[in-house]
N, CA, C and O atoms as a GROMACS GRO file, in nm:
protein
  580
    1UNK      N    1   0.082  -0.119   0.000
    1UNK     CA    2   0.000   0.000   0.000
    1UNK      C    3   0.087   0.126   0.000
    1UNK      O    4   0.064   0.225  -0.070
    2UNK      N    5   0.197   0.112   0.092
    2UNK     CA    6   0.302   0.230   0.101
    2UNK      C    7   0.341   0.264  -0.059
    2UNK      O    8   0.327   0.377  -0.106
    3UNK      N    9   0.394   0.143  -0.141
    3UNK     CA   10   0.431   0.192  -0.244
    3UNK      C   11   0.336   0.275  -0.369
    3UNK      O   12   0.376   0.371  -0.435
    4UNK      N   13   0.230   0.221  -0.379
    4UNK     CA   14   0.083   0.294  -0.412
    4UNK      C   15   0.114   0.439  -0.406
    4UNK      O   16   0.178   0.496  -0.495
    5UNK      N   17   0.063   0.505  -0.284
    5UNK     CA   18   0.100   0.608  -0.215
    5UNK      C   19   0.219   0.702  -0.240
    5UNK      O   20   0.229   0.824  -0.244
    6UNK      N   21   0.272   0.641  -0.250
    6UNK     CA   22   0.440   0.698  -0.324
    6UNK      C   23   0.416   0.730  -0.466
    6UNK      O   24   0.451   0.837  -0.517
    7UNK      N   25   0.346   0.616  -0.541
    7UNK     CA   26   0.291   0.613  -0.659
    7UNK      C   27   0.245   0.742  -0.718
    7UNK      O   28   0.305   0.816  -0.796
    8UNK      N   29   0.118   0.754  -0.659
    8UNK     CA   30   0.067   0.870  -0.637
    8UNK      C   31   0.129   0.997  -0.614
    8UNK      O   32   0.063   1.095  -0.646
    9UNK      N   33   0.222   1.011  -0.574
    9UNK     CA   34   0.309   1.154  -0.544
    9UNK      C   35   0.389   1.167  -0.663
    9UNK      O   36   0.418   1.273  -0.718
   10UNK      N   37   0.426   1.040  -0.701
   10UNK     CA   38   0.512   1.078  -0.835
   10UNK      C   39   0.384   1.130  -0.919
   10UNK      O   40   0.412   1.223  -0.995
   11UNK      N   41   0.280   1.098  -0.920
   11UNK     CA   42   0.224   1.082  -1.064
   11UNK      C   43   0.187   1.242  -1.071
   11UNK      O   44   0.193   1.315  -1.170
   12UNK      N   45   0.152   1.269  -0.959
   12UNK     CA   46   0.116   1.423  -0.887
   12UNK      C   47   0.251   1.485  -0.960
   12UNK      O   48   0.253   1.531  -1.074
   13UNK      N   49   0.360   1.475  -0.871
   13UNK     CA   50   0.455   1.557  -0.959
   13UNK      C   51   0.463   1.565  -1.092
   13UNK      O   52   0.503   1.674  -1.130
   14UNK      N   53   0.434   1.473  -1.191
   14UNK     CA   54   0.446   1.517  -1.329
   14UNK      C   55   0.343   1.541  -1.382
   14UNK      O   56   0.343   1.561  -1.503
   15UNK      N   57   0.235   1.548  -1.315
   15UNK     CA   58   0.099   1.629  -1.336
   15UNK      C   59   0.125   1.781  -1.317
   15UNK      O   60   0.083   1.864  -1.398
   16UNK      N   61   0.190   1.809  -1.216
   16UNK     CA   62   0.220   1.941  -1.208
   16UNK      C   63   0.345   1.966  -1.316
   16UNK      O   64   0.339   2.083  -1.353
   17UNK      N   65   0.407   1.928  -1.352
   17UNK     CA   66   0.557   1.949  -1.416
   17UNK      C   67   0.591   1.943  -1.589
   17UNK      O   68   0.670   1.999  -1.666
   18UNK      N   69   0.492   1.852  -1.599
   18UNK     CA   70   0.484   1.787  -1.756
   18UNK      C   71   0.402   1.955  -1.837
   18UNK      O   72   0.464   2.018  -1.922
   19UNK      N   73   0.273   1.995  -1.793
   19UNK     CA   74   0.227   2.067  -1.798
   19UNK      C   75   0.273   2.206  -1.815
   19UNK      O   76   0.242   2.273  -1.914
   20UNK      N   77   0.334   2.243  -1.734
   20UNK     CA   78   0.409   2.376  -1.673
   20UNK      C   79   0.480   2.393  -1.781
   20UNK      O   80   0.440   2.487  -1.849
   21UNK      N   81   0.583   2.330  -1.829
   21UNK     CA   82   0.663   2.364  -1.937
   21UNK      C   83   0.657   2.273  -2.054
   21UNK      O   84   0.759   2.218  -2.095
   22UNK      N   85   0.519   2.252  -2.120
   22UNK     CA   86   0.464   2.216  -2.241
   22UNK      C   87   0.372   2.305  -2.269
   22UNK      O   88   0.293   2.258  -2.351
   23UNK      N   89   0.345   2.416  -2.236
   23UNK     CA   90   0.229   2.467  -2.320
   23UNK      C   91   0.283   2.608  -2.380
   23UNK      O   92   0.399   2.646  -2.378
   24UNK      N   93   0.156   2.684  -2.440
   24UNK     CA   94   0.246   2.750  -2.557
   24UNK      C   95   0.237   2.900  -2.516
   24UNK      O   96   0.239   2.970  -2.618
   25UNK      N   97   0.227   2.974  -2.403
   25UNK     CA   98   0.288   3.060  -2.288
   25UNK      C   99   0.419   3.020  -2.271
   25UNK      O  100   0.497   3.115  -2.276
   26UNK      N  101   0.472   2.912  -2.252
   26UNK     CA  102   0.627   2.861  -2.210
   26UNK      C  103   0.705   2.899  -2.294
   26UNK      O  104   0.810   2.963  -2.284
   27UNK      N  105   0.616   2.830  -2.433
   27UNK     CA  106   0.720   2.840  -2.600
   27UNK      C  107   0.707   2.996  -2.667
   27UNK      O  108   0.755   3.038  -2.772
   28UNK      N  109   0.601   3.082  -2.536
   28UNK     CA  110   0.612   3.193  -2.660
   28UNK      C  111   0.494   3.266  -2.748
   28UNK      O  112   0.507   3.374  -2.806
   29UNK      N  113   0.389   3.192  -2.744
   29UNK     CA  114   0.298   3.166  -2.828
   29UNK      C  115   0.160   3.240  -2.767
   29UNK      O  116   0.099   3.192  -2.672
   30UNK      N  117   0.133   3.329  -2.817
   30UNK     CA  118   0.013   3.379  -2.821
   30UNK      C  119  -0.078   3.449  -2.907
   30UNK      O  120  -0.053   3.487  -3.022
   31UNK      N  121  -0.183   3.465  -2.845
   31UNK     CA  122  -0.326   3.524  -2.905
   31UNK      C  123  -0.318   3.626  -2.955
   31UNK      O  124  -0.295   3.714  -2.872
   32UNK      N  125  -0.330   3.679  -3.104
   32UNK     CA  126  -0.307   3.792  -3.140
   32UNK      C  127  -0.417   3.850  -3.086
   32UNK      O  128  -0.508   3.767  -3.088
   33UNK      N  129  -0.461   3.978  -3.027
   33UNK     CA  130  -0.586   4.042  -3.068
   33UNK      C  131  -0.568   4.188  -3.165
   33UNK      O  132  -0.464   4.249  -3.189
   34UNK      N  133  -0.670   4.211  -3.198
   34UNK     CA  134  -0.696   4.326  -3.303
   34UNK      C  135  -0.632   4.476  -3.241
   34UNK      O  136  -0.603   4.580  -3.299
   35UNK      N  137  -0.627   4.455  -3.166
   35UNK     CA  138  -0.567   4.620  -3.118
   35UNK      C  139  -0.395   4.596  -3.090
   35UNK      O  140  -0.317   4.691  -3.099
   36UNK      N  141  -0.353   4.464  -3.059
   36UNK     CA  142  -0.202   4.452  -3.067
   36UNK      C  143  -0.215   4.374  -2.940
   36UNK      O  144  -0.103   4.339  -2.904
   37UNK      N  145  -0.303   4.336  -2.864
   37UNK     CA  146  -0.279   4.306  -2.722
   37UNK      C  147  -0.247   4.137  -2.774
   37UNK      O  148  -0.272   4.089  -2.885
   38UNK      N  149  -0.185   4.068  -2.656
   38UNK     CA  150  -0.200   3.957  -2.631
   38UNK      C  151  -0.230   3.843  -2.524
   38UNK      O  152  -0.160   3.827  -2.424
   39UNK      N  153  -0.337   3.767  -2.553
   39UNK     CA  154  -0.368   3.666  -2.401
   39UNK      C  155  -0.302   3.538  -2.423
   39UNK      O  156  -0.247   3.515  -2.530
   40UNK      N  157  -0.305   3.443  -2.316
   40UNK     CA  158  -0.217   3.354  -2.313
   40UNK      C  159  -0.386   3.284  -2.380
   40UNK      O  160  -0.505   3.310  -2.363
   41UNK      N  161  -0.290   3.166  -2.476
   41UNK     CA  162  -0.425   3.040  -2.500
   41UNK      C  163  -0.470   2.940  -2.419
   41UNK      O  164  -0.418   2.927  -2.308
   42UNK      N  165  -0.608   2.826  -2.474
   42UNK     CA  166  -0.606   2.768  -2.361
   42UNK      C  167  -0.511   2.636  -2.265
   42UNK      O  168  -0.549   2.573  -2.166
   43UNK      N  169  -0.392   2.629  -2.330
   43UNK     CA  170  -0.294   2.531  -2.269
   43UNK      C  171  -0.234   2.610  -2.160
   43UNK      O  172  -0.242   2.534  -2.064
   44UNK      N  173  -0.182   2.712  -2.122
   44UNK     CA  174  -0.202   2.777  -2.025
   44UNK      C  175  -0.329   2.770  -1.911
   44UNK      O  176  -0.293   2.736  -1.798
   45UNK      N  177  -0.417   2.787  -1.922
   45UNK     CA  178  -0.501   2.738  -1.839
   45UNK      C  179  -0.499   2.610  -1.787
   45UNK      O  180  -0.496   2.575  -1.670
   46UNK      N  181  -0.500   2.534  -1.906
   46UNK     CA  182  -0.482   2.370  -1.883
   46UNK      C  183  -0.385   2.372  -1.774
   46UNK      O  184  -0.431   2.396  -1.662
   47UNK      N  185  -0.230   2.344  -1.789
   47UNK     CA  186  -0.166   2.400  -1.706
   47UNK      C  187  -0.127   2.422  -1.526
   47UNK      O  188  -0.072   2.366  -1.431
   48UNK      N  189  -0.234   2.607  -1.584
   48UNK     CA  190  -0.230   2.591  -1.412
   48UNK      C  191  -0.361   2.493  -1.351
   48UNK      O  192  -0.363   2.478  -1.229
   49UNK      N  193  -0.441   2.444  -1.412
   49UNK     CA  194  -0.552   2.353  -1.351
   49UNK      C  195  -0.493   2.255  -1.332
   49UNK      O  196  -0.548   2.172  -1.260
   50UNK      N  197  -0.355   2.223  -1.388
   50UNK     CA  198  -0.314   2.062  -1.353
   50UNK      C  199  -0.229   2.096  -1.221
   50UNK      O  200  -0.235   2.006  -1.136
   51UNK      N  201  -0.163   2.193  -1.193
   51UNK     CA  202  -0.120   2.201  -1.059
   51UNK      C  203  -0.187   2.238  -0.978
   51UNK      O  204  -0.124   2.237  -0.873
   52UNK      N  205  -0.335   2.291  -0.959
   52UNK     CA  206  -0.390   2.270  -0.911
   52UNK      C  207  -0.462   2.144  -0.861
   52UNK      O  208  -0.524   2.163  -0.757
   53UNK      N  209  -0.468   2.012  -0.916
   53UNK     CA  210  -0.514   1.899  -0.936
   53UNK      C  211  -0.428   1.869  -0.836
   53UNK      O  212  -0.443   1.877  -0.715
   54UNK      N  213  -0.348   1.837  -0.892
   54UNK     CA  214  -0.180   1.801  -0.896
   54UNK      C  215  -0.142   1.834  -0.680
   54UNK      O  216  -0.093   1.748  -0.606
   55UNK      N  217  -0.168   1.922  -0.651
   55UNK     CA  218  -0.134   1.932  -0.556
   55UNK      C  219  -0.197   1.854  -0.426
   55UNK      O  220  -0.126   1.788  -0.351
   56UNK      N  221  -0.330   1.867  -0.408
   56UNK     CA  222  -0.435   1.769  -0.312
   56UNK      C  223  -0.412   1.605  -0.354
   56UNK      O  224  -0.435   1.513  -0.276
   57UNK      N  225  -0.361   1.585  -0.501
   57UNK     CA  226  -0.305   1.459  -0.554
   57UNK      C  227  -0.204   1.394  -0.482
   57UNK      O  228  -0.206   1.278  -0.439
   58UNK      N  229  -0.095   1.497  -0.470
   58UNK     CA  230   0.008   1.460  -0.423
   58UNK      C  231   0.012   1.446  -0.236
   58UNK      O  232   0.088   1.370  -0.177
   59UNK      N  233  -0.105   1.556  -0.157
   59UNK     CA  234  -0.104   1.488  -0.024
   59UNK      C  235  -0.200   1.354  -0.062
   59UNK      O  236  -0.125   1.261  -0.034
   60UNK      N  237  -0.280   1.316  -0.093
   60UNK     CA  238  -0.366   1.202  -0.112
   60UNK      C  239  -0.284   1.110  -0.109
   60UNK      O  240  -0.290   1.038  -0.010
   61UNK      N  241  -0.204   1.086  -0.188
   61UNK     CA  242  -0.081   0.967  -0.196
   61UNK      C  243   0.000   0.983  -0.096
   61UNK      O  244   0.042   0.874  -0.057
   62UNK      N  245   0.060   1.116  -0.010
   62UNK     CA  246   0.161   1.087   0.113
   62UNK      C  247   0.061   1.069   0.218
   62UNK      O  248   0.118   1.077   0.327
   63UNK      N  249  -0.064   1.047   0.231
   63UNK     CA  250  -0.206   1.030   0.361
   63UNK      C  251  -0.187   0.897   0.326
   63UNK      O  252  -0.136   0.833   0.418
   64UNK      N  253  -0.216   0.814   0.200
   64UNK     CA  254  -0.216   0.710   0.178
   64UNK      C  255  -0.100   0.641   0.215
   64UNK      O  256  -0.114   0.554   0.300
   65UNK      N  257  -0.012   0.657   0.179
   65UNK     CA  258   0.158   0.583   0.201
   65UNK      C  259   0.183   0.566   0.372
   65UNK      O  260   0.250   0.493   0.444
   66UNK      N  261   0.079   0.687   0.390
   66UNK     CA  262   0.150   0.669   0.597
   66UNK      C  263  -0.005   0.629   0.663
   66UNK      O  264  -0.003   0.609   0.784
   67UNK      N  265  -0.135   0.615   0.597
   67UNK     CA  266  -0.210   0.568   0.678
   67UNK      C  267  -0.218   0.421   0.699
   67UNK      O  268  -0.192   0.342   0.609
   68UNK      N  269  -0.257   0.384   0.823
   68UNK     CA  270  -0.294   0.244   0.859
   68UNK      C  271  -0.429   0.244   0.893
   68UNK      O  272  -0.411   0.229   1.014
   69UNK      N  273  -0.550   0.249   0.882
   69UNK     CA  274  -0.652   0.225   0.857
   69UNK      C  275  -0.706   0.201   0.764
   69UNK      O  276  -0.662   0.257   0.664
   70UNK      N  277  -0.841   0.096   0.744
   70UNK     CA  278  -0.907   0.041   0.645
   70UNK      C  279  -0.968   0.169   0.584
   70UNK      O  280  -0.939   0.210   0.471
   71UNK      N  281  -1.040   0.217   0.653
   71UNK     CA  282  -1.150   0.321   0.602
   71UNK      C  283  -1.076   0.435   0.541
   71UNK      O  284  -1.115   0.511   0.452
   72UNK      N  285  -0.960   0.433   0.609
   72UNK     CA  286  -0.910   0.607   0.560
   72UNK      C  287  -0.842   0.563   0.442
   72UNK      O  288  -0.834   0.654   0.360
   73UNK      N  289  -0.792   0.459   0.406
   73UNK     CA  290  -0.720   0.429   0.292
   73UNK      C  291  -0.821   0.407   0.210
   73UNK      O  292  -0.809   0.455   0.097
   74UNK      N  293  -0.922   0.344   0.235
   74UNK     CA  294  -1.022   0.377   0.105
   74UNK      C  295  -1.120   0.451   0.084
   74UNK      O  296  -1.203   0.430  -0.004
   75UNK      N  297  -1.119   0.606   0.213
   75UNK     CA  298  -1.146   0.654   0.117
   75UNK      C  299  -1.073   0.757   0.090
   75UNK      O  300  -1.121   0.863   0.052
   76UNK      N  301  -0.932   0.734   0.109
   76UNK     CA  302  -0.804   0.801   0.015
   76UNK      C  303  -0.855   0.771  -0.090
   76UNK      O  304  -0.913   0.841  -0.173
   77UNK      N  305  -0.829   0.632  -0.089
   77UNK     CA  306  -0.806   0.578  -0.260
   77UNK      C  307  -0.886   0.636  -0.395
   77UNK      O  308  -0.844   0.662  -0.508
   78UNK      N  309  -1.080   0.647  -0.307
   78UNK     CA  310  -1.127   0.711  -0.377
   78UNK      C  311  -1.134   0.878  -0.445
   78UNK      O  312  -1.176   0.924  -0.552
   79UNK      N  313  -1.067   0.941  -0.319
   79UNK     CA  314  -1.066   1.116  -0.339
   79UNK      C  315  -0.904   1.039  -0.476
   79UNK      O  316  -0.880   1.094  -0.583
   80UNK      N  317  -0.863   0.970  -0.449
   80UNK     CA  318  -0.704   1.004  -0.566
   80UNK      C  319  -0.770   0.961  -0.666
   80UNK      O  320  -0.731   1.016  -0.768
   81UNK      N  321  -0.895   0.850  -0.695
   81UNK     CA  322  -0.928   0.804  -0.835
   81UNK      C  323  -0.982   0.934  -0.863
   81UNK      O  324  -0.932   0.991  -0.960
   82UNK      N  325  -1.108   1.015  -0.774
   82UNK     CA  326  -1.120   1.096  -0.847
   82UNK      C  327  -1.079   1.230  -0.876
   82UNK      O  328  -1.158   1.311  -0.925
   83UNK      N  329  -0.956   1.260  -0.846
   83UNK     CA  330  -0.863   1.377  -0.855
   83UNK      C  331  -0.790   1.327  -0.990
   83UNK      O  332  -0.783   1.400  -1.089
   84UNK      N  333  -0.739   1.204  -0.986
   84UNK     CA  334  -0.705   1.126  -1.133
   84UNK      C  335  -0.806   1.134  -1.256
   84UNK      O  336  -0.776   1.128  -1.376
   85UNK      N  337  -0.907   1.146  -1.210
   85UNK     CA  338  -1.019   1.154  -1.334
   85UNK      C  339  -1.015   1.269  -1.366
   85UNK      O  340  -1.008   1.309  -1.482
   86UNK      N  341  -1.019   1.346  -1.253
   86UNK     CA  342  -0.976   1.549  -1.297
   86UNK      C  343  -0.886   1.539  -1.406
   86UNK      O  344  -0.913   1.566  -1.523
   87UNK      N  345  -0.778   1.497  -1.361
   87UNK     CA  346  -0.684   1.555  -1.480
   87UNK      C  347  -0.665   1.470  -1.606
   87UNK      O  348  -0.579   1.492  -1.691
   88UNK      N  349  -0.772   1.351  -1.610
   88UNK     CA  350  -0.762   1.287  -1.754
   88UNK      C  351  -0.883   1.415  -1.837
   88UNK      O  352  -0.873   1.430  -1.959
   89UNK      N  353  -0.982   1.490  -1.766
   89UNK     CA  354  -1.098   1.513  -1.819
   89UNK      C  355  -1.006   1.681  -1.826
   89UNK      O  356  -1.055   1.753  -1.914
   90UNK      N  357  -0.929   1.723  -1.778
   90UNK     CA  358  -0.883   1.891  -1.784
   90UNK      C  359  -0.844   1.894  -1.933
   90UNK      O  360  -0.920   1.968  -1.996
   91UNK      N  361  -0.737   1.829  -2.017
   91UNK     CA  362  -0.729   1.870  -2.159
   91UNK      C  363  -0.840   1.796  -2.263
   91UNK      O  364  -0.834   1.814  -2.385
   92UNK      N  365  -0.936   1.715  -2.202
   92UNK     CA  366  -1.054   1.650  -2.313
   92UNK      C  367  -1.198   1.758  -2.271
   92UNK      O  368  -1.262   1.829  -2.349
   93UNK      N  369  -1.219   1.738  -2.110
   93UNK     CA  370  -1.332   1.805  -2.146
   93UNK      C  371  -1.371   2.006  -2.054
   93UNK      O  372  -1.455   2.090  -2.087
   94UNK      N  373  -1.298   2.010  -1.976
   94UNK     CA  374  -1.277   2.148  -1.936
   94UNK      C  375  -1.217   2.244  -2.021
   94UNK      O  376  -1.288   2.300  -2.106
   95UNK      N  377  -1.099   2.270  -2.011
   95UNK     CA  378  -1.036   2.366  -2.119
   95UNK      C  379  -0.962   2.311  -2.209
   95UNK      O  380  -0.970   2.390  -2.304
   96UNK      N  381  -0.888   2.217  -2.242
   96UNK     CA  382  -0.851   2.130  -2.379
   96UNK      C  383  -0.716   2.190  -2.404
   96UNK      O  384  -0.660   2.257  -2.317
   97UNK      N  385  -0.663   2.168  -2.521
   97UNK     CA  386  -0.536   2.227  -2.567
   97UNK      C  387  -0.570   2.320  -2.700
   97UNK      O  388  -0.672   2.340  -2.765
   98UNK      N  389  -0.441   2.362  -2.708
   98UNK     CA  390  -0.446   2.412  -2.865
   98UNK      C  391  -0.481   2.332  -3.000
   98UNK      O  392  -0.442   2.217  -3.020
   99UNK      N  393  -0.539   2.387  -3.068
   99UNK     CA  394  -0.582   2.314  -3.207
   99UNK      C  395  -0.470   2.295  -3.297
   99UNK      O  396  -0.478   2.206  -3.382
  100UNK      N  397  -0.340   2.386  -3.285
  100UNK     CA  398  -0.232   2.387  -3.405
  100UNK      C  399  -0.153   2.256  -3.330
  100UNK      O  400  -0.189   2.196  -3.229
  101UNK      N  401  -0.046   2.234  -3.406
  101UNK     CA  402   0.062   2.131  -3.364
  101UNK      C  403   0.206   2.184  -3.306
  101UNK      O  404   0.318   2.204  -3.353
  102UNK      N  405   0.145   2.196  -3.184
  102UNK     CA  406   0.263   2.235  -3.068
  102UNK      C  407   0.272   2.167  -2.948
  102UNK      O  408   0.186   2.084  -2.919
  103UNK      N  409   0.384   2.195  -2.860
  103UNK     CA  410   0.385   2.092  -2.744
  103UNK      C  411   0.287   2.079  -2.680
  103UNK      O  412   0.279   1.962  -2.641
  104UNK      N  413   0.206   2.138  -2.647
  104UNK     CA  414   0.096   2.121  -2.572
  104UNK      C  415  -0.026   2.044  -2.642
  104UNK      O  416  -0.101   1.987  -2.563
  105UNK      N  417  -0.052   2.035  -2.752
  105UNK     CA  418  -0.120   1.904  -2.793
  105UNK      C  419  -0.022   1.759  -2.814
  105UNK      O  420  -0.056   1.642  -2.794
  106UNK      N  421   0.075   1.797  -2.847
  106UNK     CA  422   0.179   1.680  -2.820
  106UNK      C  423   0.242   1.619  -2.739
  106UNK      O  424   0.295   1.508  -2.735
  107UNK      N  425   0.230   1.718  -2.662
  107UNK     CA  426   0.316   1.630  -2.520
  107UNK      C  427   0.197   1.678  -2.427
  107UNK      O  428   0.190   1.585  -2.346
  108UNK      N  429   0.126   1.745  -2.402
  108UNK     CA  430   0.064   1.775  -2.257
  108UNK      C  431  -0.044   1.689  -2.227
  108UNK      O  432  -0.063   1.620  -2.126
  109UNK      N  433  -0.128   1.708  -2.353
  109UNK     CA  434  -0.268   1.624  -2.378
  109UNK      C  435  -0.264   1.478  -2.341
  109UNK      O  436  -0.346   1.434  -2.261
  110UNK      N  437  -0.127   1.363  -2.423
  110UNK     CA  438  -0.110   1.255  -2.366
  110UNK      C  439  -0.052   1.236  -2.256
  110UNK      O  440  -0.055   1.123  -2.207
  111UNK      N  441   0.011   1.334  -2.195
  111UNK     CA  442   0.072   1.309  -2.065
  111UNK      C  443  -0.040   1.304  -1.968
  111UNK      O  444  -0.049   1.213  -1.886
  112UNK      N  445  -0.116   1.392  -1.975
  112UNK     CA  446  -0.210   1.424  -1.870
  112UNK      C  447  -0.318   1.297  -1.891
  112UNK      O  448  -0.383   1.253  -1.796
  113UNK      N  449  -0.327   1.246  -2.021
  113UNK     CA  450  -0.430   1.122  -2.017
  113UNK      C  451  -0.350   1.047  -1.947
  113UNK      O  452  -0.368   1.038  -1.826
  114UNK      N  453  -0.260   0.988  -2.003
  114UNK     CA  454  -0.181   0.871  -1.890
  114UNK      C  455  -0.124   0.847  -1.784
  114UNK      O  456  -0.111   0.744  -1.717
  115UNK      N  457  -0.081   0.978  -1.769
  115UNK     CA  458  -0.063   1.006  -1.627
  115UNK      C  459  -0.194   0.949  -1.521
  115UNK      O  460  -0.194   0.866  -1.431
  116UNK      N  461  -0.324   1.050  -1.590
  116UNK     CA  462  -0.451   1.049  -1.526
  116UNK      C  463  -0.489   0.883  -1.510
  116UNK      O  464  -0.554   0.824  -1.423
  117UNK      N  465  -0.424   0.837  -1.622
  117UNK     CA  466  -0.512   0.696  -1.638
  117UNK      C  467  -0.469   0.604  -1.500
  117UNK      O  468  -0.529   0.542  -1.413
  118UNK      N  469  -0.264   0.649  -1.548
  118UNK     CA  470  -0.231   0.597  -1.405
  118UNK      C  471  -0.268   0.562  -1.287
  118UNK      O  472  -0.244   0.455  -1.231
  119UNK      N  473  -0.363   0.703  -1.228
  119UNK     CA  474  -0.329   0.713  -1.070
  119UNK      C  475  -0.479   0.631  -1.095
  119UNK      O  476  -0.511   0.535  -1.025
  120UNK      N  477  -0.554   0.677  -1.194
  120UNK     CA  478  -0.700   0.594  -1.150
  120UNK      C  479  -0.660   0.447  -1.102
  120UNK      O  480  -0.703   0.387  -1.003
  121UNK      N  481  -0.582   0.410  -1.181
  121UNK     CA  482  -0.545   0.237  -1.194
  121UNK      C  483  -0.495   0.210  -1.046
  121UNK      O  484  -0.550   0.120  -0.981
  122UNK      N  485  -0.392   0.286  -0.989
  122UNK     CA  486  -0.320   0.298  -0.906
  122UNK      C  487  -0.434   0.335  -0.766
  122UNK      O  488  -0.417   0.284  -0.655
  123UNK      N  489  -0.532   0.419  -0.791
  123UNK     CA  490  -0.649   0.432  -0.684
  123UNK      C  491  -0.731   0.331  -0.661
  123UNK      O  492  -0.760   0.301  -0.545
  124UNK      N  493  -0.790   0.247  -0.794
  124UNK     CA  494  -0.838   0.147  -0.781
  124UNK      C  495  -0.792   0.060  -0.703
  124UNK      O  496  -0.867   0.021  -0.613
  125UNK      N  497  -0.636  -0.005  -0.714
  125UNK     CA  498  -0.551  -0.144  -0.666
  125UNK      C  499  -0.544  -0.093  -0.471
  125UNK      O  500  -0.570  -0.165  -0.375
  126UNK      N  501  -0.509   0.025  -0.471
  126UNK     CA  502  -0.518   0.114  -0.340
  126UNK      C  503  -0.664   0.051  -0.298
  126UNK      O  504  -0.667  -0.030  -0.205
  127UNK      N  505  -0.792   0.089  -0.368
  127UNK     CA  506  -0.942   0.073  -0.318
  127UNK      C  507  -0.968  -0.102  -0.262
  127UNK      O  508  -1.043  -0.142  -0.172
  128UNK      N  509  -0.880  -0.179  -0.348
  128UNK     CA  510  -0.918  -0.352  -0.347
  128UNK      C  511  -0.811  -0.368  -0.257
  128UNK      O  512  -0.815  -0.469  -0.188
  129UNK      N  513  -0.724  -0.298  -0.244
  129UNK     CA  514  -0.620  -0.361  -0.144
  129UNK      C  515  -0.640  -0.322  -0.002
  129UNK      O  516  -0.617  -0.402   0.089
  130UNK      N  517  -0.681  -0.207   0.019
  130UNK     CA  518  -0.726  -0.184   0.149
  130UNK      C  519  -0.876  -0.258   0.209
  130UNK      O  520  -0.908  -0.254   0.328
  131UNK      N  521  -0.950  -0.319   0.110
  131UNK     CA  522  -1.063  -0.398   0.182
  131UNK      C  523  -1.032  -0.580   0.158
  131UNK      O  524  -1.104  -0.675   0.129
  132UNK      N  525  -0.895  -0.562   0.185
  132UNK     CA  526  -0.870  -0.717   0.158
  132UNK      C  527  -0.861  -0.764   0.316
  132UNK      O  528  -0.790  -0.690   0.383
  133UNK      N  529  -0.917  -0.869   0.383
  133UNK     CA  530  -0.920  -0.897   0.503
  133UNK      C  531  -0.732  -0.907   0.509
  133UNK      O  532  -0.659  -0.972   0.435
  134UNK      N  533  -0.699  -0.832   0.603
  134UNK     CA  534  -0.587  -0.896   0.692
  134UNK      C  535  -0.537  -1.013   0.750
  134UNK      O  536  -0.616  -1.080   0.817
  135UNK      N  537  -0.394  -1.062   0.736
  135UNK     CA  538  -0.431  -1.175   0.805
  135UNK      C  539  -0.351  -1.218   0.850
  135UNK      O  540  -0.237  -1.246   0.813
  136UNK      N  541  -0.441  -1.234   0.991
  136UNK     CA  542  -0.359  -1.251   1.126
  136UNK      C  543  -0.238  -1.342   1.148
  136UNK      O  544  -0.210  -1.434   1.071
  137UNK      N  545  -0.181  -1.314   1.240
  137UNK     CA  546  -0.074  -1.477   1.272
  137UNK      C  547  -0.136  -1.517   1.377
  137UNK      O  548  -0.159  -1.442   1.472
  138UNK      N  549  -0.175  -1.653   1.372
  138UNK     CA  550  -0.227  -1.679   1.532
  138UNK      C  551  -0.103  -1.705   1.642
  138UNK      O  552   0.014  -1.744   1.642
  139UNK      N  553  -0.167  -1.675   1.701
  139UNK     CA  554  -0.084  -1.705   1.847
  139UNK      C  555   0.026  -1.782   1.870
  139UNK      O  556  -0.009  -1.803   1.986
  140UNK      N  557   0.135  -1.846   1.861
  140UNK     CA  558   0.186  -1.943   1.871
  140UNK      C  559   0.100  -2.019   2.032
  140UNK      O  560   0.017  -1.961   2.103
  141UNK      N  561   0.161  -2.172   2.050
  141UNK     CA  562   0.093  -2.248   2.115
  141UNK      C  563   0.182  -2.234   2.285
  141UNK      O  564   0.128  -2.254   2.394
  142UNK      N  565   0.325  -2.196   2.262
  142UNK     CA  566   0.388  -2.183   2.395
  142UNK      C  567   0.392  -2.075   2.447
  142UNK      O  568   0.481  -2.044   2.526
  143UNK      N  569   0.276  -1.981   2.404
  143UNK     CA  570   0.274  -1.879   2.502
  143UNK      C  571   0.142  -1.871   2.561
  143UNK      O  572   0.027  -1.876   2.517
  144UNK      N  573   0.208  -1.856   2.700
  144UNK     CA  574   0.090  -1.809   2.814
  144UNK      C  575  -0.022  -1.785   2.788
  144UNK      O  576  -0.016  -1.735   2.676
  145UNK      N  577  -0.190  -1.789   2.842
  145UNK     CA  578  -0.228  -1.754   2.796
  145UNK      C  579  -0.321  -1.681   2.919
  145UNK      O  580  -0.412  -1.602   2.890
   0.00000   0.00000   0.00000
């Protein structure tokens, strides 16, 4: 379960990291508007929503790695599947990436799916492993009783 948990913190970190310096604010790239101004596009947003994700992700997995209870580990497991579903659904169905062919549809979009897909997988095995009965050692027979 510890390693899970750990799991989870990595996956957190490159949720926050992969993001940050793949989108096209990083490379440079912006929105012309008509008067000369410019806004950042929406991979920028994407972005900072993944470190936002990204962060409650990453305590979820160090709560998980150091808890010993049944209940609290699952329902860790479940707040990380669905913080993992956040960030598969941030570049498909919230703000998305850019339409041209730049890093941020190339590298951000699949990172953030597999990444995302990861921790779900990784929340799930967390969810079945924490309601697996324990199991005991009995007693040995030469001690007192």
């Amino acid at each position: 379960m510890r390693s899970l948990g750990i799991g989870l913190v990595l996956i957190a970190v490159l949720v926050a990291l992969v993001p940050a310096y793949n989108n096209c604010t990083y490379d440079q790239n912006f929105i012309q508007l008509p008067l000369g101004g410019q806004i950042n596009m929406t991979c920028y947003w994407t972005s900072r929503a993944a470190i936002v994700i990204a962060i409650p992700l990453g305590l979820v997995g160090l709560m998980l790695a150091l808890s010993r209870g049944k209940e609290t580990r699952r329902s860790l497991s479940v707040l990380g599947g669905v913080l993992s579903a956040l960030t598969i659904m941030l570049p498909t169905v919230f703000f998305g990436v850019c339409g041209m062919n730049s890093s941020c549809s190339i590298v951000m979009r699949p990172s953030l799916i597999a990444l995302g897909g990861l921790g779900v997988v990784a929340a799930i095995a967390a969810f079945v492993l924490a309601g697996r009965p324990s199991e005991e050692v009995p007693p040995s027979e030469g001690a007192a009783a």
